[in-house]
Each structure stands twice: as structure tokens, then as C-alpha cells.
C-alpha positions in Angstrom: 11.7 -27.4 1.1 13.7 -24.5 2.5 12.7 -21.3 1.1 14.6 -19.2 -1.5 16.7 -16.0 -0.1 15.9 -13.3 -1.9 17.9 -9.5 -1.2 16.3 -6.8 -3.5 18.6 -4.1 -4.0 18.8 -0.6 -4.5 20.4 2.5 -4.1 19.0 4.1 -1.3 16.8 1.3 0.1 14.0 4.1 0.7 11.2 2.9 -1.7 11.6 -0.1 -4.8 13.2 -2.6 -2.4 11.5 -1.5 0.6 7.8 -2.7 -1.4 9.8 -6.1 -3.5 10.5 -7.0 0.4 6.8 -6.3 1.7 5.3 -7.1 -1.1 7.5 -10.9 -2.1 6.8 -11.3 2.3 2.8 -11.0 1.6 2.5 -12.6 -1.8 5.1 -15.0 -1.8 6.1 -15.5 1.8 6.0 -19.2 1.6 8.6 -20.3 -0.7 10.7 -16.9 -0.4 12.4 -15.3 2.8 12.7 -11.7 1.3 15.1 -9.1 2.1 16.2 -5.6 1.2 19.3 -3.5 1.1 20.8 -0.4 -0.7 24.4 0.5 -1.9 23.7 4.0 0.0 20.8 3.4 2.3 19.0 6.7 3.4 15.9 5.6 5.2 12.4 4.4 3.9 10.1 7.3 2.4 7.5 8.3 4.2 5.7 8.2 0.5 6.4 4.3 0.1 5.0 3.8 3.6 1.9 5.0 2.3 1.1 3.9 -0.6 2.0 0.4 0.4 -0.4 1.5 3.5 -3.3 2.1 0.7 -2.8 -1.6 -0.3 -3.0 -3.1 3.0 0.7 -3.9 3.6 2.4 -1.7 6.6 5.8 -1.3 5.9 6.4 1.1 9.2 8.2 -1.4 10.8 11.0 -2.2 7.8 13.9 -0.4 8.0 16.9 1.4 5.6 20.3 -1.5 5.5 23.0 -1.3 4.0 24.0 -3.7 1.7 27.2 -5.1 3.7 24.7 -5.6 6.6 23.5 -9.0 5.2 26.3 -10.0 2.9 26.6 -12.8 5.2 23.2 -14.4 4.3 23.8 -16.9 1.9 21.1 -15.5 -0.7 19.8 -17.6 -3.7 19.3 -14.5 -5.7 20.1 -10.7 -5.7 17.6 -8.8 -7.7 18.6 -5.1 -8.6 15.8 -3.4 -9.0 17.6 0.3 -10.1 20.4 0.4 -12.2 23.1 2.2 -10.3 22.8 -1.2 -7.9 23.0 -3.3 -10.6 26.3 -0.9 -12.0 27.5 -0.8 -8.4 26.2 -4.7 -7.0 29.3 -6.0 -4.9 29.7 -10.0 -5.4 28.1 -12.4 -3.6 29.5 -15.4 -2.3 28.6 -19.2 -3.3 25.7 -19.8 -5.6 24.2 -16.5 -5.1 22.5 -15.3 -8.4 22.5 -11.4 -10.1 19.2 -10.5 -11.6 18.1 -7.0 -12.8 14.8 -5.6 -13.3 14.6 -1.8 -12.9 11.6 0.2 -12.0 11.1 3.9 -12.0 12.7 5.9 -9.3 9.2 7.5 -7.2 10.9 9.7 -5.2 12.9 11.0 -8.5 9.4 11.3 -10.7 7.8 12.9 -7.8 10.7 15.7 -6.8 8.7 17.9 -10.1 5.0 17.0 -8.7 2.6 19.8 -8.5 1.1 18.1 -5.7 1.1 15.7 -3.2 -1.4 13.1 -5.4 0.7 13.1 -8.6 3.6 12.4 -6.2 1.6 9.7 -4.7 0.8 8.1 -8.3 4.2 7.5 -9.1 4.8 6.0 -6.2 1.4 4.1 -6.8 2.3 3.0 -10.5 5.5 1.6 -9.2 4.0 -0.3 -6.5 2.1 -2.1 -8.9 4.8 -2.5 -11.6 6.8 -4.4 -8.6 3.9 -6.3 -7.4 3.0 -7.5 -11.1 6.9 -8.5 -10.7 6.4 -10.5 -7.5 3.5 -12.2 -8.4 5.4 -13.7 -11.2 8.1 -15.4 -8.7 10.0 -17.5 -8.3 10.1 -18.8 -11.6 10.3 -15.0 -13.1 13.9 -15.0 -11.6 15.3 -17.3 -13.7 13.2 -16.0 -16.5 15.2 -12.3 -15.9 18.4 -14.1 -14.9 21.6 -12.9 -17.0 
């Protein structure tokens, strides 16, 4: 059976769909091929590399797209996971299915950190939040479809 296409989408692609793309490639990379995008892409934080590091999953190697750069994979689902890409989420051709589920934005939370380790833990409580999303797939797409 061919796997599912999956594009998680955001706004800047720098954090929440750079870890939904690691994270549905290590826990789920047999029935999804995952993917990640923003509306206004401006590079993967260093802070996501991390704490996606800390959980054994090196995300060095992933890199900021812009949305129109794979508008010509025929996805199965599209999965905002912020709400400005969900306001902003261009249409996709064919079957291709909208879901939202918005997380947190880290690198917002941690702009008023103290220090570096609060910064860290939001980015850390997000991780999780997305991974407890990912573990739940496929079948939790259609469960948050609209």
C-alpha cells in the first residue's frame, strides 16, 4: 500500500513543522512520506534542532521551503499546525485534504525567556505536544479533519 503524503504547514517552517516532519519520518515513516513547508519560510531554529537533538532525532539536515516548492506533490493531507497557515493555506489540488491542529509558537514563548532553559522548555513542551499528535496518526487525521 503506497504511503500517505503528508505536508505540515506553518508559517515560517522554522520549528512546529520542521519536528511534525522528523518526528511523523521516525514514528510513522512506514505508512507516511512526511513533508514540511511554510507560508513565509525563514530557516529552521537553531532551538528546534536541539531539542529534537535531546530526543534522538537530528533535524540538521531538514531545511526551510516554501510552500509553493511542493505544491506539485499530490499530498493526501495538509495539516496546519499554526493558525496564520491555516488562515493563509493556498488550495491544493485533487483529493488533497485541510486539517488544523495548532501548537504553541516556541520561538514566540521563548522571545520573553530569562534564559536559555526556559527557552528550551517551550520548545521542549511543544515537541512533545506534536509528538503525542504523531503517534496518534494516521487515523488522528481524519479524526481532526474539517
Amino acid at each position: 500500500m503506497a504511503k500517505l503524503k503528508v505536508l505540515f504547514l506553518c508559517t515560517g517552517n522554522s520549528a512546529r513543522s520542521q519536528m511534525a516532519e522528523a518526528w511523523a519520518r521516525h514514528l510513522r515513516g512506514d505508512v507516511i512520506e512526511p513533508y514540511s513547508a511554510g507560508v513565509d519560510p525563514h530557516g529552521v531554529n537553531p532551538r528546534a534542532v536541539k531539542v529534537m537533538g535531546e530526543a534522538g532525532i537530528d533535524i540538521n539536515g531538514q531545511r526551510s521551503k516554501h510552500v509553493n516548492d511542493v505544491m506539485n506533490v499530490p499530498f493526501d493531507y495538509v495539516v496546519t499546525v499554526c493558525d496564520h497557515a491555516n488562515e493563509t493555506c493556498p488550495l491544493f489540488p485533487g483529493k488533497t485534504k485541510v486539517v488544523h491542529v495548532g501548537f504553541d509558537d516556541p520561538p514566540r514563548l521563548a522571545k520573553d525567556a530569562k534564559t536559555e532553559e526556559e527557552a528550551l522548555g517551550h520548545f521542549r513542551r511543544v515537541r512533545d505536544e506534536i509528538k503525542a499528535f504523531v503517534e496518534t496518526l494516521p487515523g488522528g487525521l481524519e479524526r481532526a479533519g474539517r
